[in-house]
N, C-alpha and C positions, 0 to 999 in steps of 0.2 A: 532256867532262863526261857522267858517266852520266843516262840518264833519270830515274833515281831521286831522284839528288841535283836534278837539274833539277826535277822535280817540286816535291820539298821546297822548295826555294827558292821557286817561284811561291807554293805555300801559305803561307810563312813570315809574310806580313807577318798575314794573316786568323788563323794559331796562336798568334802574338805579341802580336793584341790579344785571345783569346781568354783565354791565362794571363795577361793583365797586369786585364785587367778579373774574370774567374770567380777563375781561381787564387789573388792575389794581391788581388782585391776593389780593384784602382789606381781610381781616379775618372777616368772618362773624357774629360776634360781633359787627363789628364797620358799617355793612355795612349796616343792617338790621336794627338797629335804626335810619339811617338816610334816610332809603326809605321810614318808618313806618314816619318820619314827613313830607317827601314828599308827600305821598300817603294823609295824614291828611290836608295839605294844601289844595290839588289839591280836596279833597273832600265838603271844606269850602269856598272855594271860585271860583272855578269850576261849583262844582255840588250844591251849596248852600246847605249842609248835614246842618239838625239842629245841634247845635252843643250840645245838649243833644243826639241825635242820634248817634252821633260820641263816645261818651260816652257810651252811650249802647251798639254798634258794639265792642266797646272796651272793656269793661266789658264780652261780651258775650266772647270775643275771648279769654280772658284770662281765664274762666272757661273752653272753653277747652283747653287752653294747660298745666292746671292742673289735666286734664285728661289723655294728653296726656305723662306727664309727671310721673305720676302716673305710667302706662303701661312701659316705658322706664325703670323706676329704678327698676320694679319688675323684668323686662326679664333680666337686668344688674346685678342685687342682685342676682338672679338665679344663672347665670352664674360664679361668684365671688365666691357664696356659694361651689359651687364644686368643684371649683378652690383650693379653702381652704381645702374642707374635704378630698382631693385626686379622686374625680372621674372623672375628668377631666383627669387626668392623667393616670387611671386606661382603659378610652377608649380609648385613643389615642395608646399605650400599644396593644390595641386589632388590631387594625389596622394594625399593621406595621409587619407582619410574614406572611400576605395572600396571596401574588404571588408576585414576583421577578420583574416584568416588570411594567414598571415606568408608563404606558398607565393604565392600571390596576389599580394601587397606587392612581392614581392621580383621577378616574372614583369615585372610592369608597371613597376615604378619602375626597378630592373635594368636587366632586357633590354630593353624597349623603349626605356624614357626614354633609357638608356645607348647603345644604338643610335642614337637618335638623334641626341643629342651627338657622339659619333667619327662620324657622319656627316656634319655640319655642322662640329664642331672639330676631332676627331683629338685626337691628340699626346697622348696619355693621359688628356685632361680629363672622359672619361664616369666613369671614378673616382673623380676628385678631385669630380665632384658629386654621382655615386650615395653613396659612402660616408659623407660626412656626412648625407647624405637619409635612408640605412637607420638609421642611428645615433639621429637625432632623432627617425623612426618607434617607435623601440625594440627594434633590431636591437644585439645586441653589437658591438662592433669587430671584432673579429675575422672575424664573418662577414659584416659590410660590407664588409672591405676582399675578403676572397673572391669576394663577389657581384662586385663593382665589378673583379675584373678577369677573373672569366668571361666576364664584355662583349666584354671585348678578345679578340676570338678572328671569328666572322663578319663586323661590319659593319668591320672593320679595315682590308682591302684594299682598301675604298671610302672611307674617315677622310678626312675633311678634304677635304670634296668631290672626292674621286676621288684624292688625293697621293700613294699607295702607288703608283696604275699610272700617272696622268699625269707625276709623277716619277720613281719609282723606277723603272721598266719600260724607260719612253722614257728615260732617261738611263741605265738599266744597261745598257741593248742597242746594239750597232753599228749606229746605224740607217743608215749611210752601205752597210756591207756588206751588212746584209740587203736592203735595198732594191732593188740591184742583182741580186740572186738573183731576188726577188719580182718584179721585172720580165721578169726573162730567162722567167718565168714567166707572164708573160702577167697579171701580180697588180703589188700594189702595198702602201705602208705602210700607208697605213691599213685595208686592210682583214685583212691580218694583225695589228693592233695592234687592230680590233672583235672578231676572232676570241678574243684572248687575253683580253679584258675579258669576253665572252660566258661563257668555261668558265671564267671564276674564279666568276662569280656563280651557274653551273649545281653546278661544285662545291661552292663553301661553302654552297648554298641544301640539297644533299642531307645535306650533312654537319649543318650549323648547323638544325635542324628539330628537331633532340633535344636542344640546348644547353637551352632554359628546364627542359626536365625534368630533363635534368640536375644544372641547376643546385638546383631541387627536393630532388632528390636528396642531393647534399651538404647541403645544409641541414639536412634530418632527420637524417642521420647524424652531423654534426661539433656538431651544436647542438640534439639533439634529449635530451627528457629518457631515451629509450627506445634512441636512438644507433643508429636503424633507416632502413635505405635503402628500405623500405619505404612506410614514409608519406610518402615523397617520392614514388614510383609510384605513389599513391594517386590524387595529381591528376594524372595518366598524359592523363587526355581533352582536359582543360583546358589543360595545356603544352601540348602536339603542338600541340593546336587555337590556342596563340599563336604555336607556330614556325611554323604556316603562314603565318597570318596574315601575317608578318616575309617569309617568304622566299619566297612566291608572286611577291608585285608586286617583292621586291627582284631574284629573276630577272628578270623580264618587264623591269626596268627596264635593269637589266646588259648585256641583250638588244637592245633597240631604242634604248633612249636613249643609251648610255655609261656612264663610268666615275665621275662625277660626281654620280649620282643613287640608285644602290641602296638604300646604309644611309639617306638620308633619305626618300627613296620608301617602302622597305619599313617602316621605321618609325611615319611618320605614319599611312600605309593600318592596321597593328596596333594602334595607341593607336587610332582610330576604330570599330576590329572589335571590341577586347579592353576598353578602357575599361566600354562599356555591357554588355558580356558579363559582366562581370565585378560589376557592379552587378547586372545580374538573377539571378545565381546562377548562370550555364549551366555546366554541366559541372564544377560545382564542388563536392567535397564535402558533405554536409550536415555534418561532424565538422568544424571549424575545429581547424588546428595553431597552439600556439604556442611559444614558446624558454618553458622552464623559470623559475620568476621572478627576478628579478634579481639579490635574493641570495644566488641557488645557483650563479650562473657564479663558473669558474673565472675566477681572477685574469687567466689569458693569452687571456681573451675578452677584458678591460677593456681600453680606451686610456685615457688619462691627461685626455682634452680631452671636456668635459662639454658636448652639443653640444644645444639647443634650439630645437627650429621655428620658433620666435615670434625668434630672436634669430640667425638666419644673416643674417640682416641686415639695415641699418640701417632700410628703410625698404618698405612694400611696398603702395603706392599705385596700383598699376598693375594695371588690370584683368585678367582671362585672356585675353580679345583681344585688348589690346596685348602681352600679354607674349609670344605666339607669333605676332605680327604679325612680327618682322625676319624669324623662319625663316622663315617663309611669304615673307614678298619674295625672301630668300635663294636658297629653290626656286623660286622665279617665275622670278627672274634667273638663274639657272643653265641653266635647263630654254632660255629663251627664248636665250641666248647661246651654246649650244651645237646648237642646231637651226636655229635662223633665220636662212638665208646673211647677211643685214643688219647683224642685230647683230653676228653675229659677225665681218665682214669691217671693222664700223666699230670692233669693240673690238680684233681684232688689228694694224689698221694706224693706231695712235694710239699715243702713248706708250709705246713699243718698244726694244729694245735690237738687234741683231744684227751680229755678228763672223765672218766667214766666212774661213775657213783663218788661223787665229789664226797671227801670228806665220809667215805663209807655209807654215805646214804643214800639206799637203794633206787633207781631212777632217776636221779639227780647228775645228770652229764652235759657236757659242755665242750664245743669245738668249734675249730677256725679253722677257715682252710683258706690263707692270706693268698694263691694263685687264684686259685676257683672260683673264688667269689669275684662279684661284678666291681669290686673295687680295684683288686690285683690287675684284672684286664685293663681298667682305665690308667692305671699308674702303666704300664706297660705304652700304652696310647698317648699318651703324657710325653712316655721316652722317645718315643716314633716321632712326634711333632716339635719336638728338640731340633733331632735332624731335620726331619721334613722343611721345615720353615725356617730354617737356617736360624733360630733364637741365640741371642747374647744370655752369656750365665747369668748376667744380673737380670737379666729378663725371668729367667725361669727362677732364681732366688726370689724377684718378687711376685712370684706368683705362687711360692711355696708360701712366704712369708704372709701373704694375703689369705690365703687357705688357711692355715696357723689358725689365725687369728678367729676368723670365722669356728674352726670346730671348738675352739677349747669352750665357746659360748653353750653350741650343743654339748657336749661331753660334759659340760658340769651339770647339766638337767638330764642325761641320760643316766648318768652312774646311778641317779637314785630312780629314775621313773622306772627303769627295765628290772633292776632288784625287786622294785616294791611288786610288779607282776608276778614274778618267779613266785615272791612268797605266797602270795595271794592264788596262785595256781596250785603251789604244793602243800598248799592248808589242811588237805583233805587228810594227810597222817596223822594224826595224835591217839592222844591216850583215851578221849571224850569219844573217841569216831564221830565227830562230827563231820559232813562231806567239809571239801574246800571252801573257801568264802564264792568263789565264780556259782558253785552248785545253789548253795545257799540264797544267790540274787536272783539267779534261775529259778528256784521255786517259788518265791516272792512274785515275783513277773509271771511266772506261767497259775500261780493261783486267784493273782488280780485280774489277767482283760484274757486270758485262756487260749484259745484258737483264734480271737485278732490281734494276737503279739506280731505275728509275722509282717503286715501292716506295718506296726513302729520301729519293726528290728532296724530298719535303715536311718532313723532316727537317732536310734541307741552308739549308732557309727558313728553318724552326726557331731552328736552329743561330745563323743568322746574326741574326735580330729578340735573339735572348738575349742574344746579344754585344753586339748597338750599341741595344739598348734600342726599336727602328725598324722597322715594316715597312718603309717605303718606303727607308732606309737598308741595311738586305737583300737588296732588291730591286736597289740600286746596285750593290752589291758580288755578287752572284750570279745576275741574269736573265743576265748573260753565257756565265758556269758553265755554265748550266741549258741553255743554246741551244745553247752544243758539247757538250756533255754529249749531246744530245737528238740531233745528227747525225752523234756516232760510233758509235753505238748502234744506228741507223737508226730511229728513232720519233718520235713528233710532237715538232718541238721549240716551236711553239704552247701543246701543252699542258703540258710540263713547265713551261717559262715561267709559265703560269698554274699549274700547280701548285706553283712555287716562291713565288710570294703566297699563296698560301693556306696554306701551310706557314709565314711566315712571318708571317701573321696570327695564326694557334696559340702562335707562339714569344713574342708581347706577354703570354701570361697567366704565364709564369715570366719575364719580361724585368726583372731585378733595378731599375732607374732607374723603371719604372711599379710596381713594388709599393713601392720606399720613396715614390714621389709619393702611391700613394693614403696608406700605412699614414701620411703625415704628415698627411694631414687629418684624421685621427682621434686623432693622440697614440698613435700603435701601432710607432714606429718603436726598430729591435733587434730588434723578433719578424716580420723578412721570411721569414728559416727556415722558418716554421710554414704562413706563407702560401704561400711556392711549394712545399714540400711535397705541400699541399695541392690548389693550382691545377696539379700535373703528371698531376693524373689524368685533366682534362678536356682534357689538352695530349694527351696519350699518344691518350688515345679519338679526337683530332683526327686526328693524325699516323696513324695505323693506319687509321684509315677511309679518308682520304682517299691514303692509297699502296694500299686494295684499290680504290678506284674506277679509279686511274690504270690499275694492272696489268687490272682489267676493261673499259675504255675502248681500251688496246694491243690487249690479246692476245686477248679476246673479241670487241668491235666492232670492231675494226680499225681505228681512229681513226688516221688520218696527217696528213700537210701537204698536203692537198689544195690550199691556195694555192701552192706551192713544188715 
C-alpha cells in the first residue's frame, strides 16, 4: 500500500467526523459512533490491530472518559449548586453598578468573571453565565453571546481546573513510550509534562494580554452607533492594564503551581486589581461608550428571551461572602492537594480504580482516582455549600437532576470519541509494524510543509476543538500528532505539544456546540453564522500570533527538548 493511501487512511476517521459534524452539520451523537466504527475497521484490517488490542484500547479509553466525565459533572453540579442556593445570583448582583460604560462592563463581567468560571467549570459554562449577565446589564444578544465566547480562548487550556492538560495531554500522549525515552535521558514524566504546562501558560499569557482590548474592539465595531474599532482602542490603557492583571499571576501560576490553578489564580488576582480600579476611574476614559438605544438595534441583535437581573433567579439571599466562599474553598483545595505530599498521597490512594495491561496487553493501563481528581474536590465543595448556604434537599436534588441531564448528553459522545483515540494511539503494535496512525499523520505533515509545520501546529488544535466542540477532547485526539509531528521535524516536541492546547483553546471561540450553548441562553439560536463569523477574527489573531511565537521560540531562541 502506498504511503499516500496509508496516510489517508490514518486521517480518515478525524476527516469523517469533520464532514459529518462542519459539512453536514450531523449532531455529534450520531457522528462519533460511526467514525469510532470507521476508525475500528480501518484499525482491523489496515493496520491488522489484534483484535484483543482493539479491545483493550477500548476498554482503556472508556476508563478515561469516566474520568473524565467524573470531572465534567462535578464542575457542572458546582455550578447548578449555586444556581440553586442564590449565589450565582448574588455575584452577578455585584457586578452590575461598577462603571457606566459598556467597555468596562464587558472587561470585568467577560473576561474576567468568564475566566474565572472556565477556570473553576470549563465545559462551556463561562457563556452560558456571562451571556445572560451581559443581556440583563443591557447588552444586545448578539453581543453577549460574542463577549461570552471571546472567553473561550485563554483561561481554556486551564478550564475546569486544569482538564484540557491533566486529561487531554496525559491521555493524548504515549506516556508509556515517552517515558522510556525521558529516562534514557536521564529525565522523567513529570517533569516534561511541568515543562508542557509551563509554555502553555507562557504562551497564552503573551498571546491572551490583548484579548480584553480586543474584545473592546469588536464591541465598538459590531455594536457601535459610529461601527468604529476605534472607540474600542480608546480604552487601550485600561484593557492591556486588565490583561495583565489576568495573565501575570496566571503565568506565575502555570509555572510553579500546575495546571490546575492558572485561569482561577489569574482571574481572582484581576477581579481584586480591576474591580476597585475600575471604580476609581484609573485609566478609564472620561467619555463613557454606550450600544445605541434599544430601539435602534437591528432585529439580528435581539434574542427572543427577555432576560432580568432581579429574575435569574429564584432566590438571592446569600451574601457576597458566601457566594464566593466554595471557590475560595475550591482553590484552597486544589492548591493544598496538589502541593502538599499528604494530602495528596491521602487523596490518591483512597477510592481509586487501577488496571494495568488491560486485557494482557502490554502498556495498555487505565486508572481513576475518584478523591484526587478535580472532580472528587468539587463534589466535596458541592457538600460544603449544602451546609454553607443553608440549601433545601429539593434545592440540591435539582441541581443533581439538572447536572444528570447535562452529562448523559456528553457521555454518549465521549464513550466513543476517547475509545476511538486510544485506538488510534495504540495502532503502532501489529503484525505489518506499521507505526500508529498519530505517527503515520506525522510523517505525512512533516514531509509536506517541513520546518514551517510549527506555524500551523496551532491550527491543527484549532481544527480539532471545532470539530469535537473540546479543548481537552483535541488535545486526545492530537497531542499524539503534535509529538511526532515535533520529532520528524527535529524541534521541541514539549512545545508543539503545548502549542497544540493553545491552539485548541482559540478553536472553543468558533466551536459550533459552545456558540449554540451560549446563543441558547439568550433565545439567539439559528443566528450561530453571525456569531462565529464574527468570533473568527479573534480565532485568526490567536492562531497567527501564536504560530509567530512558536517559529520565534525554534528558529530564533533555539528552544529544543532539553529534557530528551
Amino acid at each position: 500500500m502506498s504511503h499516500s493511501l496509508l496516510s489517508f487512511l490514518a486521517f480518515l476517521p478525524l476527516l469523517l467526523a469533520a464532514v459529518l459534524l462542519v459539512g453536514f452539520n450531523c449532531p455529534a451523537r450520531r457522528a462519533m459512533p460511526l467514525t469510532f466504527v470507521v476508525t475500528v475497521m480501518i484499525a482491523l484490517i489496515v493496520w491488522e490491530m489484534p483484535v484483543n488490542r482493539v479491545i483493550a484500547s477500548t476498554l482503556q479509553g472508556l476508563i478515561l472518559t469516566v474520568s473524565i466525565l467524573w470531572i465534567i459533572f462535578g464542575a457542572i453540579l458546582l455550578l447548578n449548586t449555586l444556581k440553586h442556593s442564590g449565589a450565582i445570583s448574588t455575584i452577578r448582583h455585584g457586578f452590575s453598578n461598577i462603571s457606566p460604560d459598556r467597555r468596562v462592563q464587558v472587561i470585568i463581567v467577560a473576561w474576567l468573571l468568564g475566566c474565572f468560571v472556565e477556570g473553576a467549570s470549563g465545559f462551556g459554562t463561562p457563556a452560558a453565565i456571562v451571556a445572560p449577565l451581559l443581556v440583563a446589564l443591557g447588552f444586545p444578544a448578539l453581543a453577549a453571546v460574542m463577549a461570552g465566547m471571546m472567553v473561550q480562548s485563554t483561561p481554556v487550556s486551564f478550564g475546569a481546573a486544569g482538564t484540557p492538560i491533566v486529561v487531554g495531554v496525559s491521555g493524548g500522549l504515549d506516556q508509556t513510550g515517552i517515558t522510556e525515552q525521558l529516562i534514557a535521558a536521564g529525565s522523567d514524566w513529570e517533569d516534561f509534562y511541568r515543562l508542557i504546562s509551563s509554555e502553555v501558560a507562557i504562551i497564552h499569557a503573551m498571546t491572551g494580554v490583548l484579548m480584553p482590548l480586543l474584545m473592546c474592539m469588536m464591541l465598538t465595531r459590531f455594536f457601535g452607533r459610529n461601527q468604529s474599532w476605534l472607540e474600542g482602542l480608546a480604552i487601550a490603557p485600561f484593557a492591556i492594564f486588565a490583561g495583565l492583571a489576568f495573565v501575570v499571576p496566571y503565568a506565575l501560576a502555570g509555572i510553579f503551581l500546575g495546571p490546575e490553578f492558572p485561569s482561577i489564580v489569574g482571574a481572582l488576582v484581576g477581579l481584586i486589581i480591576i474591580v476597585p480600579a475600575a471604580r476609581a476611574g484609573f485609566l478609564i476614559p472620561k467619555q463613557y461608550w454606550d450600544f445605541p438605544a434599544a430601539k435602534d438595534w437591528p432585529t439580528e441583535w435581539i434574542g427572543s428571551i427577555e432576560i432580568k437581573l432581579e429574575n435569574l433567579t429564584a432566590r438571592s439571599t446569600v451574601t457576597m461572602l458566601s457566594a464566593w466562599l466554595p471557590y475560595a474553598l475550591l482553590a484552597i483545595l486544589l492548591v493544598l492537594s496538589r502541593i502538599n505530599i499528604d494530602v495528596k498521597t491521602l487523596l490518591s490512594h483512597h477510592l481509586g480504580f487501577n488496571w494495568i495491561d488491560i486485557l494482557g496487553e502490554e502498556a495498555i493501563s487505565g486508572s481513576i482516582e475518584f478523591l484526587y481528581s478535580p472532580g472528587g474536590i468539587m463534589m466535596f465543595v458541592v457538600l460544603a455549600t449544602f451546609f454553607l448556604h443553608r440549601m433545601q434537599f429539593s434545592e440540591i436534588k435539582a441541581a443533581v437532576r439538572e447536572s444528570s441531564r447535562t452529562l448523559l448528553g456528553a457521555g454518549f459522545v465521549l464513550i466513543f470519541t476517547v475509545p476511538m483515540v486510544r485506538i488510534l494511539i495504540n495502532s503502532g503494535v501489529n503484525p505489518t509494524d506499521l507505526p500508529a496512525m498519530p505517527q503515520v499523520m506525522a510523517q505525512w505533515v512533516a514531509g509536506s510543509v517541513g520546518n514551517i509545520y510549527p506555524f500551523f501546529a496551532p491550527a491543527v488544535g484549532a481544527l480539532g476543538a471545532f470539530i469535537a466542540g473540546s479543548n481537552t477532547v483535541s488535545n486526545l485526539m492530537m497531542a499524539q500528532f503534535q509529538f511526532d509531528s515535533a520529532r520528524l521535524i527535529g524541534v521541541s516536541s514539549a512545545l508543539l505539544v503545548a502549542v497544540q492546547a493553545v491552539g485548541a483553546a482559540a478553536g472553543n471561540m468558533i466551536a459550533i456546540h459552545n456558540v449554540v450553548a451560549a446563543s441558547a441562553t439568550v433565545g439567539l439560536l439559528g443566528r450561530e453564522g453571525i456569531t462565529i463569523r464574527m468570533t473568527i477574527i479573534p480565532t485568526l489573531y490567536y492562531l497567527i500570533a501564536v504560530g509567530v511565537i512558536t517559529l520565534i521560540a525554534i528558529h530564533a531562541l533555539g528552544i529544543t527538548d532539553s529534557l530528551m
